[in-house]
C-alpha positions as CSV (number, residue, x, y, z in Angstrom):
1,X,-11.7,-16.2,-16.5
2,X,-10.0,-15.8,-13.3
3,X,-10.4,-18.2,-10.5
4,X,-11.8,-15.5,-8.0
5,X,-14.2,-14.1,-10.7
6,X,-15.7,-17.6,-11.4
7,X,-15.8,-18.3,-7.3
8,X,-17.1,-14.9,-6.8
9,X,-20.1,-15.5,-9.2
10,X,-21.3,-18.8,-8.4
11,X,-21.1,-17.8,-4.8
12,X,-23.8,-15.2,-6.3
13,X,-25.7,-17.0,-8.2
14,X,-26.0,-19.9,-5.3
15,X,-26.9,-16.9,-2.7
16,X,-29.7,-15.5,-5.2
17,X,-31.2,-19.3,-4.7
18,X,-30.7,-20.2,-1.1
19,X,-34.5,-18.9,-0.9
20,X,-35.6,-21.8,-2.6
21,X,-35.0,-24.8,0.2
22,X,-35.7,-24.0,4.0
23,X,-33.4,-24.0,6.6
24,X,-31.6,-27.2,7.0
25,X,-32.7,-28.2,3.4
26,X,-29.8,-29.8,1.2
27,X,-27.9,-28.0,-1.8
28,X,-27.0,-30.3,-5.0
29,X,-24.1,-32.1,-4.8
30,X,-20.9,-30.6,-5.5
31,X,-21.2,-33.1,-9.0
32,X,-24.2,-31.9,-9.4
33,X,-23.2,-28.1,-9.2
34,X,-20.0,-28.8,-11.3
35,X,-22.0,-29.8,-14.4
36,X,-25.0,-27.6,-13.7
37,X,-22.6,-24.7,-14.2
38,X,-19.8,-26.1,-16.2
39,X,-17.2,-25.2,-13.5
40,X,-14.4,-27.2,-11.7
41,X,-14.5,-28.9,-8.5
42,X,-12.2,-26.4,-7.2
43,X,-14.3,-23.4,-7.7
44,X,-17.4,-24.7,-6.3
45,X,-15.8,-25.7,-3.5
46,X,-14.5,-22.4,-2.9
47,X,-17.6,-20.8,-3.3
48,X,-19.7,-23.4,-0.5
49,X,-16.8,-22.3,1.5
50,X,-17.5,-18.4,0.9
51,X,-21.2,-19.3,1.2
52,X,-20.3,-21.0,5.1
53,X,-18.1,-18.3,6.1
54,X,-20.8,-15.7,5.4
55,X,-23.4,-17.8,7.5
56,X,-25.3,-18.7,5.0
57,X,-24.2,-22.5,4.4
58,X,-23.7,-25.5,6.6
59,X,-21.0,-28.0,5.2
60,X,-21.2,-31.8,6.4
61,X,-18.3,-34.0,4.8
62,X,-19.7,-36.8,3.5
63,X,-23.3,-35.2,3.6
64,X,-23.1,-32.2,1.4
65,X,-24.1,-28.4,2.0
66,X,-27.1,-27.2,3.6
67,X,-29.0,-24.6,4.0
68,X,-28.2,-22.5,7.4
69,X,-31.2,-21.9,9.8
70,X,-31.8,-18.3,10.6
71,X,-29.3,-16.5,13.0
72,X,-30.2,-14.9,15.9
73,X,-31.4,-10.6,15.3
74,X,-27.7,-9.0,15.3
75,X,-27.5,-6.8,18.6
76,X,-28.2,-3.2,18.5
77,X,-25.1,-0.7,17.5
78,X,-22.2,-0.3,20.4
79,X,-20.9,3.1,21.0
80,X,-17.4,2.6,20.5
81,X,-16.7,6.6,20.4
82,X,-14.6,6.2,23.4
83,X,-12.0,4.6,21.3
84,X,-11.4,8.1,19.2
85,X,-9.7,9.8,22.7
86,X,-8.1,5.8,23.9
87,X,-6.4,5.7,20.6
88,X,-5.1,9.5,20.1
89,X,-4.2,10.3,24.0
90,X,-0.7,9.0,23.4
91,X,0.6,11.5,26.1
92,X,2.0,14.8,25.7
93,X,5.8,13.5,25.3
94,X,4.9,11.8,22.1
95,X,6.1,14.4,19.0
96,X,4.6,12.2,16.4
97,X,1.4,11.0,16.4
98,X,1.3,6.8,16.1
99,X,-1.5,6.8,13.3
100,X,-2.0,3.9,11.2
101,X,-2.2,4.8,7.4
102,X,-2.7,1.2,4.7
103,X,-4.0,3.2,1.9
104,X,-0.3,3.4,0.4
105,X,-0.1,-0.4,0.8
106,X,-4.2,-1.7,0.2
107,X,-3.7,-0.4,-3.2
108,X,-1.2,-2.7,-4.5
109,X,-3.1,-5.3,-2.3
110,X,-6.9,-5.1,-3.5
111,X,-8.3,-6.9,-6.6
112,X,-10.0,-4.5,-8.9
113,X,-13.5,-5.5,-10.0
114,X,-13.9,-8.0,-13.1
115,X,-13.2,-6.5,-16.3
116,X,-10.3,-3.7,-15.0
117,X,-6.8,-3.8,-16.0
118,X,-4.8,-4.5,-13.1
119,X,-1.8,-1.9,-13.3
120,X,-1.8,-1.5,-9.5
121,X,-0.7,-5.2,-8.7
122,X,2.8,-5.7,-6.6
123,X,3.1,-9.2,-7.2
124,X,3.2,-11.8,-9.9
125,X,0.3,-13.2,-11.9
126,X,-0.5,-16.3,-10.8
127,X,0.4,-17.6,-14.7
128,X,3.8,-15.9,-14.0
129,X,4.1,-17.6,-9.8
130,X,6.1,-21.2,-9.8
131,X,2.5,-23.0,-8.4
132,X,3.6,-26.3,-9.4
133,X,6.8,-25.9,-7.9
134,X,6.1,-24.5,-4.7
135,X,3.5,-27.2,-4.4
136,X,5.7,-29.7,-4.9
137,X,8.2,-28.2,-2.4
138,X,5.4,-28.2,-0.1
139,X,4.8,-31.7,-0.4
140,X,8.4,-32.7,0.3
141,X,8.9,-30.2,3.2
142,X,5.7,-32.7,4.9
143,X,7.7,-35.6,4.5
144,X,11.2,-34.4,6.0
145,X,11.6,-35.9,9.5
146,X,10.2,-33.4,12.4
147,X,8.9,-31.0,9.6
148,X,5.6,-29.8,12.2
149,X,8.5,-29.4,15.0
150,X,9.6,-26.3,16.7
151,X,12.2,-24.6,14.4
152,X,14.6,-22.0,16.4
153,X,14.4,-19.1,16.5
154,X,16.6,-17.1,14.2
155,X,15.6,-19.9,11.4
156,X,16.4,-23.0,10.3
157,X,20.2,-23.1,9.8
158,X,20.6,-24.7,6.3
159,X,18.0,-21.7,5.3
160,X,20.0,-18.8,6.6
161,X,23.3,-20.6,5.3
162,X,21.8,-20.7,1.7
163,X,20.6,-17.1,2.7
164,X,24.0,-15.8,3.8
165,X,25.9,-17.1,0.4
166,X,23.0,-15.3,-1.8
167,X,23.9,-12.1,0.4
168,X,27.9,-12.9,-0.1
169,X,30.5,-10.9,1.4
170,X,31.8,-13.0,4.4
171,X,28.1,-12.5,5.9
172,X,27.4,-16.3,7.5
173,X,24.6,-17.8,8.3
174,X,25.0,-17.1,12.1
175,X,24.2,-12.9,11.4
176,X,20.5,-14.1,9.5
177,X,17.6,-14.2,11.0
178,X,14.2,-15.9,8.9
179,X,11.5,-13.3,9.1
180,X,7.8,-13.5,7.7
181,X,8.5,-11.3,4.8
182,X,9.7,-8.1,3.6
183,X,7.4,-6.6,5.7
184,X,7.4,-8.0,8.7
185,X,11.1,-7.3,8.7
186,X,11.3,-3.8,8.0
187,X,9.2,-3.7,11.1
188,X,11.6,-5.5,13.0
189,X,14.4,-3.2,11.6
190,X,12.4,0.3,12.2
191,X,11.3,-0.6,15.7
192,X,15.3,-2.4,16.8
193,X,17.3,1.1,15.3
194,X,15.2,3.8,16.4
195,X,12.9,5.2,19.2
196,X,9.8,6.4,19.0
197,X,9.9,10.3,17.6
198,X,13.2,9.8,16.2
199,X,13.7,10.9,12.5
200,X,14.3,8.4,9.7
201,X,16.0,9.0,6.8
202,X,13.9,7.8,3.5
203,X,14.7,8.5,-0.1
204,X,11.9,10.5,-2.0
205,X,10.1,8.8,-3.6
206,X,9.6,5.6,-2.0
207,X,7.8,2.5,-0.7
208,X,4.7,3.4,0.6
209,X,4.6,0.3,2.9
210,X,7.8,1.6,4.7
211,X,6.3,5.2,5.4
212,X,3.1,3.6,7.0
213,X,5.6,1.3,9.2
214,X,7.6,4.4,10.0
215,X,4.8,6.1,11.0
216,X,2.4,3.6,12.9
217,X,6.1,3.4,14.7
218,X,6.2,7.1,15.9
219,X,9.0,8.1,13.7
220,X,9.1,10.9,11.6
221,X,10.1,10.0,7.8
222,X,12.6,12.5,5.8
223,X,13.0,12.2,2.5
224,X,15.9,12.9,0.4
225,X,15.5,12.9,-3.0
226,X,16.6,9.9,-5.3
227,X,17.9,10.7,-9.2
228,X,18.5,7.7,-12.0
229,X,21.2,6.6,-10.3
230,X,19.9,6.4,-6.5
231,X,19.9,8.5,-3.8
232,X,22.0,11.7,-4.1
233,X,24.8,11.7,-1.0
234,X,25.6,15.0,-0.6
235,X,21.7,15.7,0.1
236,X,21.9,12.0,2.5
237,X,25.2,14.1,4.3
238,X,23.3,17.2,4.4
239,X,20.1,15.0,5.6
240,X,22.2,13.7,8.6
241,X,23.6,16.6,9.8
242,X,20.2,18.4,9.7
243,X,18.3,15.9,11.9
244,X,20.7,14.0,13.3
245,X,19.3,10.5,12.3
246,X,20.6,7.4,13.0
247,X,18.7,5.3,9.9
248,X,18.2,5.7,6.7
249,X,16.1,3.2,4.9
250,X,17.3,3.1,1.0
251,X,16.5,0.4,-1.6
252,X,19.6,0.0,-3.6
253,X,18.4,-2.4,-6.2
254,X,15.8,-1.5,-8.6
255,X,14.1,1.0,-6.5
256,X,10.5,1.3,-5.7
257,X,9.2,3.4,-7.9
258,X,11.5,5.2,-9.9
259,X,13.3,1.6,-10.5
260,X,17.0,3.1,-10.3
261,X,20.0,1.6,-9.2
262,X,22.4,3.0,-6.9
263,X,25.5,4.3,-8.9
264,X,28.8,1.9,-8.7
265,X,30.3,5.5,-7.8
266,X,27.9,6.1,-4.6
267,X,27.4,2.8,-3.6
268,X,30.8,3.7,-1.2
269,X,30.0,6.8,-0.4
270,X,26.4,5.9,1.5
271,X,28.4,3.8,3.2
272,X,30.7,6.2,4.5
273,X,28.6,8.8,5.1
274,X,26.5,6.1,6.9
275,X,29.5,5.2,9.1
276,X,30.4,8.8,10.1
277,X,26.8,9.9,11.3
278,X,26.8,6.9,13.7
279,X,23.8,5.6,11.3
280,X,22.6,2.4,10.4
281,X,21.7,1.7,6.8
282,X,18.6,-0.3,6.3
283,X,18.8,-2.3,2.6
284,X,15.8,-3.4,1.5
285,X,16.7,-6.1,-1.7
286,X,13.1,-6.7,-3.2
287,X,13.4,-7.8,-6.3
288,X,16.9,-9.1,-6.7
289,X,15.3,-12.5,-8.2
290,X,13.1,-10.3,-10.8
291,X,15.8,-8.7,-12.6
292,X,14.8,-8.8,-16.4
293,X,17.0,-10.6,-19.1
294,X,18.7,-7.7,-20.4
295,X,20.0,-6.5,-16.9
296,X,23.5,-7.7,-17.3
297,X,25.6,-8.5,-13.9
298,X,23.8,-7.1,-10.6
299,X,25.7,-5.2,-7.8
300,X,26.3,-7.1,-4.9
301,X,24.2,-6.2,-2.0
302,X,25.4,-3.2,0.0
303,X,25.7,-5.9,3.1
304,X,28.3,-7.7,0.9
305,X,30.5,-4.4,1.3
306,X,30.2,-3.8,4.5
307,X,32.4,-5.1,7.1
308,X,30.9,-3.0,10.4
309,X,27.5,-3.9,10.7
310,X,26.2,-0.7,9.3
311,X,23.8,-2.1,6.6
312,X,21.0,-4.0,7.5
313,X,20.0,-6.4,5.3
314,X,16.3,-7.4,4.1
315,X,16.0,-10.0,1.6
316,X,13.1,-11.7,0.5
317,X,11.3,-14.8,-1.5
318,X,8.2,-13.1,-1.6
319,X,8.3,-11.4,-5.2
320,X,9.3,-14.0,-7.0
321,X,7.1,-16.5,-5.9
322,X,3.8,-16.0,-4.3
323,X,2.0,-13.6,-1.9
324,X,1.3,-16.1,0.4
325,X,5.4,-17.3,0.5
326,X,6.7,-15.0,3.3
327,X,9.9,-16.4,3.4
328,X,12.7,-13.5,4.4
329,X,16.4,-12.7,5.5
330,X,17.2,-9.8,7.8
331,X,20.9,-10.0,8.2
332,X,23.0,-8.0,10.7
333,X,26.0,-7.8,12.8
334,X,26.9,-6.9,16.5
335,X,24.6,-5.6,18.8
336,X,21.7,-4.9,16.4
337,X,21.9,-8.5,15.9
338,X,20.9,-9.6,18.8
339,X,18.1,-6.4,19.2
340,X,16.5,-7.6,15.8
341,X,16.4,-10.9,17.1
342,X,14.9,-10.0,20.5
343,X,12.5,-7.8,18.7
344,X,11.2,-10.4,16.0
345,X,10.4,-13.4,19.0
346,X,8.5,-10.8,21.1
347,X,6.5,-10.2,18.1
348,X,6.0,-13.7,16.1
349,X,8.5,-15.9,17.7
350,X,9.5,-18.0,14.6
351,X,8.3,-18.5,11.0
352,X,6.0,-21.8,10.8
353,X,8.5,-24.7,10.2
354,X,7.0,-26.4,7.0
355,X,6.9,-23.2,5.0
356,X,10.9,-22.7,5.9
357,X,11.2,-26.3,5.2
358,X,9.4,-25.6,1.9
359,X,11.6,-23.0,1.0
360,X,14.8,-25.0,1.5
361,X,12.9,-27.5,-0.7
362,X,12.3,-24.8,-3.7
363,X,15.6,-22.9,-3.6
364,X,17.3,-26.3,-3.8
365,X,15.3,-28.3,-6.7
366,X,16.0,-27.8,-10.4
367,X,12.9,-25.6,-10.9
368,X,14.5,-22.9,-8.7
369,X,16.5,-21.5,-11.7
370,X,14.5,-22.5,-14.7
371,X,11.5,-20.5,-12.7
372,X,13.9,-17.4,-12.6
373,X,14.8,-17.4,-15.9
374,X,11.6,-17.7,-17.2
375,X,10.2,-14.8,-14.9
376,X,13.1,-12.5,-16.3
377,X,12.2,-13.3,-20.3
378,X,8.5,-12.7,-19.3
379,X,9.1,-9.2,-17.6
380,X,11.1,-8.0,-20.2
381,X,8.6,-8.8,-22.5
382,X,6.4,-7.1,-20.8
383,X,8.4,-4.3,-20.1
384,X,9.0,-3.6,-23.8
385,X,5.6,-4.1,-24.7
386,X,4.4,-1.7,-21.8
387,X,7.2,1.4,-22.8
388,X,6.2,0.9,-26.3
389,X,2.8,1.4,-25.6
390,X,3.3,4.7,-23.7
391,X,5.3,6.0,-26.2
392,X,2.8,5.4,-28.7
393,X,-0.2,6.2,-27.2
394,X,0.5,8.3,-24.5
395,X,3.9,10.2,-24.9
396,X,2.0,12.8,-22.7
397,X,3.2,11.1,-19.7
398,X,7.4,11.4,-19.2
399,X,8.9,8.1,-18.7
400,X,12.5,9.2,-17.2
401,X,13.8,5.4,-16.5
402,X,13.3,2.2,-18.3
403,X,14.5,-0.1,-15.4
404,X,16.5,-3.5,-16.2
405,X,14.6,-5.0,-13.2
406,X,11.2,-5.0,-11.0
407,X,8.1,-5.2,-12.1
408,X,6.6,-1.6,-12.7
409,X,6.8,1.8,-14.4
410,X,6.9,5.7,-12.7
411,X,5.6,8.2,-15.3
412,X,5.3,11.9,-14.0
413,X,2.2,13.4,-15.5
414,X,2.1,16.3,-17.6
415,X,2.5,20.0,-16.0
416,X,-0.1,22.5,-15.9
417,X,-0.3,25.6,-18.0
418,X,-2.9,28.2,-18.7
419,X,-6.5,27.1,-18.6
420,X,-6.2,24.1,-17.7
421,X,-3.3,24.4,-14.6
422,X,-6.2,23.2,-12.2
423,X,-6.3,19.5,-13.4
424,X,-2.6,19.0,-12.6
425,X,-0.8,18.5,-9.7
426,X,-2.4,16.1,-6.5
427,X,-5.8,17.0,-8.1
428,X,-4.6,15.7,-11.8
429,X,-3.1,12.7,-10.1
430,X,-6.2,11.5,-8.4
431,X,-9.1,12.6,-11.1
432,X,-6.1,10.9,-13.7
433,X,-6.5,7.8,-11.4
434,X,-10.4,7.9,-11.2
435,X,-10.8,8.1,-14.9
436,X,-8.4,5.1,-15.5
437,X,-10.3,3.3,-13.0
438,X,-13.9,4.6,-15.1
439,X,-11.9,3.5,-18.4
440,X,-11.4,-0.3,-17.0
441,X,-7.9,0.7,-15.5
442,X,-6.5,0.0,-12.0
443,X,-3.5,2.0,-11.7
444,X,-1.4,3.4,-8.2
445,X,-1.4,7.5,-7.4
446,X,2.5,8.6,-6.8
447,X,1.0,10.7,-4.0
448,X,1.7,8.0,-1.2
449,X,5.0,7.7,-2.3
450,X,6.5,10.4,-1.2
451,X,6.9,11.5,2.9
452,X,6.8,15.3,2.4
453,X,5.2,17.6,-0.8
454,X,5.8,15.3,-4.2
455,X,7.6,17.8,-6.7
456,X,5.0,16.8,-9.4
457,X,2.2,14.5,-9.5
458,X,3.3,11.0,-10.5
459,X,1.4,7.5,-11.2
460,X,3.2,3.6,-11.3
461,X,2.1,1.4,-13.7
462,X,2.3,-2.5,-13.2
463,X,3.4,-5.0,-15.9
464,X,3.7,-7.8,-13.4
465,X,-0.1,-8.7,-11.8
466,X,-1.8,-8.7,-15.6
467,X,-1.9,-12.3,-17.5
468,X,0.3,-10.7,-20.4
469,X,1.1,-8.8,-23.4
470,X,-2.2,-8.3,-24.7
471,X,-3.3,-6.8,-21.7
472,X,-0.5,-4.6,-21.2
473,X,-1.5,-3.4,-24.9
474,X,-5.3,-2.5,-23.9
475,X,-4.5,-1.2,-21.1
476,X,-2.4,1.6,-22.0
477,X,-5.2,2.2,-24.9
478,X,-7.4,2.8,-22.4
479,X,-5.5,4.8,-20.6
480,X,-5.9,7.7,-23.3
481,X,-9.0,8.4,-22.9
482,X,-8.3,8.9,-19.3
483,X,-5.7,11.1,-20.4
484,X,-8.3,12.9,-22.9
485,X,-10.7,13.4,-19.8
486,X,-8.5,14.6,-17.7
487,X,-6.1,16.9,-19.6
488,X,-7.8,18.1,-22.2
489,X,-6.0,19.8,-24.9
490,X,-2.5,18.3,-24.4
491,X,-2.7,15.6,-26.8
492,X,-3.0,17.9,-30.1
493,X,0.4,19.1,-29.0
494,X,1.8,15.6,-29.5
């Protein structure tokens, strides 16, 4: 059982019995809970904590938990209406409205409910996450000399200098900057290179995170569309030309969702065409520490081959190692430099000290490359076992790419025809995702991914977020009879 499901239920089952002492009455003891319901210190803990953050408990160290005494009658509704005009009066010069859309990204975020496949997940399981290790790096990072001190600004230096070697091409440590995550800064990046109402360039499909940021910005996103082997340039030169932009925000490396990689062959050619339009190139480099065992060598970094400061360069820790490890590069040179940097201490100032200090600690220790390895067997297992699957069970859905890297799959759904043309399409793709969801599947819609009309409905598929093979297995079994609801007829033409 999962950690969270076991919290979650004896927070339940000690909520359904809080009846039975008065207010101020004493719970058992923690020991007394632990072998009452055969759980570990750990979760009952967590679940007295859920209990006091709801109100419900009072915790006394050294005493034990109590039983809270009745909180005052919760004040009548507010009218908080007014905030409908505050929020949308943005003034008649604004071209694009500043609305704040998290669907795209909640989805990977949100646990489904006990007992559902999680194919929506966009991080590691926790079996798959280096805990040990990044506990242990923790524990160093507490001992080193001033570790609870004021780091500056841009970062920690040793950090960005082993950050500015992983990047490689001449970039040094002095052009990073440590930001909280991948995030966090893409924010920085959006807000530093363009105004609000300005377009941004965006390949099609893409990260739904980046869209909302674009967005909540004031920018207006335009796609251009992305093949096997990355974005297309002669659509990114016509893109240019057509809107004069002056950004374009690509993911070269195992993109997000198709999982292609830019072609050696274009890789010089976004650069150029980058360079003549005056534009900056914004590189977000996920998931260059989860490329799988059978990748073979990985391209350098657009940044690497860039000499003028037109790629801007995000690079995080995040997917390889926890949620909770927001631990990122953005590297630039020149002026946008010094804008990113005046940008990002406005916003957060600095990343807390002992998590940079803990990062130095894991990228430096022993585990560091075992932890990769491992991670790059274990999705590639996982990607096998999840193609296979398809293919087997549900060769309905086209599987254009098998990526070498990442942590996910991008299947377009089947096309419409005759009788049944009205389940396909945006209405296929979200009664396709609320059957897998009734069949015990979690999985994400391809609708968020893409800035202007999709060219067919789409859904991703994680292999990274479940706790393994077996799971993969049943998962894509129950996917058919999703697939059986949804579209009937297609599978006797298998």
């Amino acid at each position: 059982m999962h950690e969270r499901s076991s919290v979650g239920d004896l927070a339940n089952q000690l909520r359904q019995e809080l009846d039975r002492y008065s207010p101020g009455g004493k719970l058992p003891s923690s020991r007394a809970l632990v072998e009452r319901f055969r759980v570990s210190p750990v979760t009952v803990s967590r679940a007295l904590a859920q209990l006091a953050a709801e109100g419900l408990v009072v915790t006394r160290p050294g005493a034990g938990a109590f039983r809270a005494r009745p909180r005052p009658a919760a004040p009548s509704a507010r009218d908080t209406s007014w905030q409908e005009v505050a929020l949308s009066a943005d003034g008649a010069a604004d071209l694009v409205p500043r609305s704040v859309d998290a669907s795209g990204v909640t989805v990977s975020l949100a646990a489904p409910p006990p007992g559902v496949i999680e194919f929506n997940g966009g991080y590691l399981h926790p079996s798959l996450q280096p805990e040990r290790a990044m506990s242990a790096a923790l524990a160093r990072a507490g001992r080193r000399p001033g570790a609870w001190g004021r780091p500056p600004v841009e970062g920690l230096p040793e950090l960005r200098e082993w950050f500015a070697r992983t990047i490689g091409g001449g970039v040094t440590a002095a052009e990073v900057l440590v930001a909280a995550g991948g995030q966090a800064a893409l924010t920085t990046a959006l807000r530093a290179l363009a105004p609000p109402g300005a377009p941004v360039l965006v390949e099609s499909p893409t990260y739904p995170g980046m869209l909302a940021i674009a967005r909540s910005a004031g920018l207006r996103p335009v796609p251009v569309p992305v093949d096997p082997e990355g974005v297309r340039p002669e659509l990114l030169a016509d893109a240019f030309r057509a809107t004069g932009a002056r950004v374009f925000v690509c993911q070269p490396l195992f993109q997000n969702p198709t999982g292609a990689v830019l072609a050696p062959g274009r890789r010089a050619e976004v650069l150029r065409i980058a360079r003549e339009a005056g534009a900056f190139v914004v590189e977000d480099d996920f998931v260059r520490r989860l490329a799988h065992e059978d990748a073979g060598p990985l391209p350098r970094p657009l940044a690497a081959d860039d000499p003028d400061g037109v790629v801007v360069h995000v690079g995080s820790l995040t997917k390889a190692t926890s949620p909770s490890f927001r631990v990122c590069a953005l590297a630039a040179r020149g002026p946008a430099l010094e804008r990113l940097r005046a940008i990002q201490v406005v916003d957060s100032f600095f990343v807390p000290r002992p998590l940079q200090e803990a990062a130095l600690e894991l990228v430096g220790s022993p585990a560091w490359p075992r932890h990769l390895r491992a991670v790059a067997a274990e999705l590639r297992a996982r990607r096998d076992t999840m193609a296979s699957a398809l293919a087997l069970e549900l060769p309905e859905l086209a599987l254009p790419h098998i990526p070498a890297g990442g942590y996910h799959l991008w299947l377009r759904l089947p096309d419409g025809t005759g009788d049944t043309s009205e389940a396909f399409g945006a209405g296929g793709e979200a009664a396709f995702t609320a059957a897998a969801l009734r069949a015990g599947v979690a999985l994400t819609p391809g609708r968020p991914y893409f800035s202007a009309e999709p060219p067919a409905a789409h859904v991703r598929l994680s292999f990274a977020a479940v706790a393994g093979t077996r799971e993969i297995t049943e998962g894509v079994r129950r996917l058919r009879a999703a697939c059986d609801e949804v579209f009937p007829g297609i599978r006797s033409t298998r």
